[in-house]
C-alpha positions, 0 to 999 in steps of 0.5 A: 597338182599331178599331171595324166603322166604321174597319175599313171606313174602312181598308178603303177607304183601303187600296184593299183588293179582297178580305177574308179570314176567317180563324180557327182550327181545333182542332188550331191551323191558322189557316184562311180563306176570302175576299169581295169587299170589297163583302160586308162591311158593318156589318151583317156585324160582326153577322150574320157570314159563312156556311161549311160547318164540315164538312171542319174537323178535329173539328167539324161532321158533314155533316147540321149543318155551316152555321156562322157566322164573326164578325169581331172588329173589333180583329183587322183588318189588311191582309195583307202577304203578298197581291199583291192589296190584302187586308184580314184579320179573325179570327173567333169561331165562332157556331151559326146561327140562335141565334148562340150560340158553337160550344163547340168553337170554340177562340177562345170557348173563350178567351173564356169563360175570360176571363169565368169568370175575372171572374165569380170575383171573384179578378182580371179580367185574365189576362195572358200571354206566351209565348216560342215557339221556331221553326227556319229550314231551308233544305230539308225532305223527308219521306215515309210508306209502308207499305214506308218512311218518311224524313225529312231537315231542312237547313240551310246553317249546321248543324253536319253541314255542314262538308263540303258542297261549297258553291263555296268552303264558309266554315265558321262552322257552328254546333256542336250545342247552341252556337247561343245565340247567336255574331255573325255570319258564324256567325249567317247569319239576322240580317236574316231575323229582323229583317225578321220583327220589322219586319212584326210591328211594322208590324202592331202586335205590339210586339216586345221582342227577337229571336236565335238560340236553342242548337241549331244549323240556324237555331234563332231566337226573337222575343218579343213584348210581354204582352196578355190571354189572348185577344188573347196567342192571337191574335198567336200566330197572327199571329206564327206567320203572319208567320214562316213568310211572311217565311221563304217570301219567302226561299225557307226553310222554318220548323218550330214542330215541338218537336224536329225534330233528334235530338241537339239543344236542342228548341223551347219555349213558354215561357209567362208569366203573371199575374192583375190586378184594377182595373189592379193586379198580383195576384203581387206580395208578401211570400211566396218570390221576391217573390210573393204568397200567391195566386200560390202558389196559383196555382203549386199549381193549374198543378203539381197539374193538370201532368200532364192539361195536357201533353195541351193544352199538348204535344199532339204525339207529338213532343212528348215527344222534346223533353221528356226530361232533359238538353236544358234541357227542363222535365220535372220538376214543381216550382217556383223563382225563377231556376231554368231546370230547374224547370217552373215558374220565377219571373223574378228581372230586376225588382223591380216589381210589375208584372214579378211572374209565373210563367213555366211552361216545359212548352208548346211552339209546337205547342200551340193556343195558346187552348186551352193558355192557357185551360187554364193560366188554368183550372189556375192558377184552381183553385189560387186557388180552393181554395188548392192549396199549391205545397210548397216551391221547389226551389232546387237544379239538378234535373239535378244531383240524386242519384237518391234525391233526383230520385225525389221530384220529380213529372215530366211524362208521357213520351208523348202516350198517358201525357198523354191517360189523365192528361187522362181522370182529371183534366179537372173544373177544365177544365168549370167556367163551361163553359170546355171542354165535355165534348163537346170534351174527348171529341172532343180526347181521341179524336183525340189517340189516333188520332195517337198510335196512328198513330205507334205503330203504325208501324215507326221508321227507327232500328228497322231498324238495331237489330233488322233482323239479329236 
């Protein structure tokens, strides 16, 4: 935990020549703007740095755009990937003048999830780990016209490779649904994965393990040791910065795209979570799978509120090609201890209490992970509050059910329109303590609605070898 004064003082003895600002915008791109070195004081911790928030996607309009940007001290790095010596702060976005925090800001929007969290008395940390999935491509190509539209991903170890004249080509390419997880040769991206790792750690992301994930065409997860909600949303964008680096370096591309293959396993977010008190777990008790009565509730609070969370949590029209049936995606909205096919899913590897959580399988890593986060707090909140019950478990492989059975079990929205009327009628637990504003939810839902449109609006590739002839 560094304060302004040490933050200098590594600064300096780095030899940094320039510090850049970052933070992030609504829809989850960290952006940035850089001084001299010579520009940040102490009183800088406070005063912040002016920009012009007008050309930020959904926030200012060009006759109010004067923003502030405050770096958080605890955030400072020095960045790897610039020749020239740089340091790095992430920054909450304040009004000028009144300094007080932009509510369309999605880091204050995390932190004042974290307060309404302590001002409920319930706990006073939320604890969260995400598990988010990427692909290593070696080429990608893609282009939208009136008159056409293509895309094409590639990799040197997919399975459609087989047949590439490759000077000799060596096989070892990884089948369809098969990549989790063969040694190598088969596995050709050991040393990238570990290389991201080393960075990671060297900019203090402790990192637990690293592999290939189930699809083929450089599928790969790293996880990363839990942290409080904000400071979880921080090293996610750390994490996604450094992936996508250490792949350019290598002259390959990384997509947190949910599903970029047709036919094969999509990337998830797989996001753990528990409430503590005074340094003491709160999931840990007596109830199902070990858990506590309040962990129930809080099960209850994220099933009853699902369906308006994919509208944060999966916020993509490509989302929903991930989240259909048969591909280990979580679309059916229940609970289980060990159960991969249930939403929600409460690890069974350890008995300590302190390993006591709920692991919520829906989010995928094209999610801001402050605003889906928060709004998991704000779901999870809203069952304790008014102790919402779960039901009961579902200890039964829900792609096994018969069909009479599987009607019973609530699902997921089947696209990012169905997601956003849901988030429409269901949205009040998000406004409580002024967490999310209803200006915000307004703006997130409008512009939701125009990619949506977007995409529906245009012909699809596919459409031509269905329908062309008819």
């Amino acid at each position: 935990m560094n304060t302004p004064k040490e933050v200098l003082d590594m600064a300096k003895k780095a030899g940094a020549r320039m510090v850049d600002i970052k933070f992030v915008d609504t829809f989850g791109t960290w952006q940035h703007f850089s001084v001299p070195t010579g520009e940040l004081t102490l009183e800088t911790f406070e005063d912040g740095f002016g920009f012009d928030g007008s050309s930020i996607r959904g926030w200012k309009s060009i006759e109010a755009s004067d923003m502030l940007a405050l770096p958080d001290p605890e955030t400072a790095f020095i960045d790897p990937f610039c020749a020239v010596p740089t340091l790095s702060l992430t920054c909450t976005i304040a009004e000028t003048g009144t300094k007080e925090a932009y509510n369309r800001d999605p880091r204050g929007i995390a932190q004042r999830g974290e307060k309404f969290l302590q001002s409920t008395g319930v706990a006073d940390t939320a604890v969260f780990g995400p598990e988010a999935e990427f692909f290593i491509f070696d080429n990608v190509q893609y282009d939208t016209k009136a008159n056409g539209s293509f895309y094409s991903v590639d990799s040197e170890e997919a399975a459609w490779n087989t047949s590439r004249d490759e000077m000799p080509n060596l096989g070892y390419k990884i089948r369809h649904k098969e990549g989790y997880f063969p040694v190598a040769p088969t596995d050709t991206q050991q040393d990238i994965r570990t290389e991201m790792c080393l960075v990671m750690e060297a900019l203090g992301i402790q990192v637990e393990r690293q592999h290939h994930e189930v699809a083929t065409a450089g599928q790969a997860e790293i996880d990363f040791r839990f942290n409080t909600l904000v400071k979880t949303a921080d090293t996610m964008m750390l994490y996604k910065y450094i992936v996508k680096n250490v792949a350019r370096k290598h002259g390959k591309t990384v997509s947190f795209m949910p599903k970029p293959l047709y036919g094969d396993n999509g990337s998830g977010m797989h996001t753990h979570q528990s409430l503590w008190k005074k340094g003491k777990p709160l999931f840990a008790g007596n109830e199902y799978a070990g858990l506590s009565q309040m962990a129930l509730y809080y099960i209850g609070g994220i099933l009853k509120h699902a369906k308006a969370l994919c509208a944060l949590c999966n916020p993509t029209t490509n989302s929903y090609k991930r989240l259909v049936p048969g591909y280990e995606a979580p679309v059916n909205l229940a609970y289980s201890a060990r159960n991969r096919s249930a939403a929600i899913r409460i690890p069974t590897f350890s008995e300590s209490p302190k390993a006591k959580r709920i692991e919520y399988r829906p989010p995928d890593p094209s999610a801001n992970p402050y605003l889906c986060y928060t709004a998991l707090l704000m779901a999870g909140l809203d069952g304790v509050l008014n102790k919402i019950d779960p039901g009961e478990p579902l200890d039964k492989n829900i792609y096994e059910l018969p069909p009479e059975e599987l009607r019973k079990v609530p699902s997921v929205p089947g696209s990012l329109g169905e997601a956003l009327d849901c988030l429409q009628k269901d949205h009040e637990f998000l406004l409580k303590g002024d967490v999310f504003s209803k200006d915000f939810l307004e703006m997130w839902i409008s512009q939701k609605r125009k990619e949506h449109d977007a995409l529906r609006l245009r012909p699809h590739p596919y459409e031509f070898s269905l329908y062309y002839d008819c």
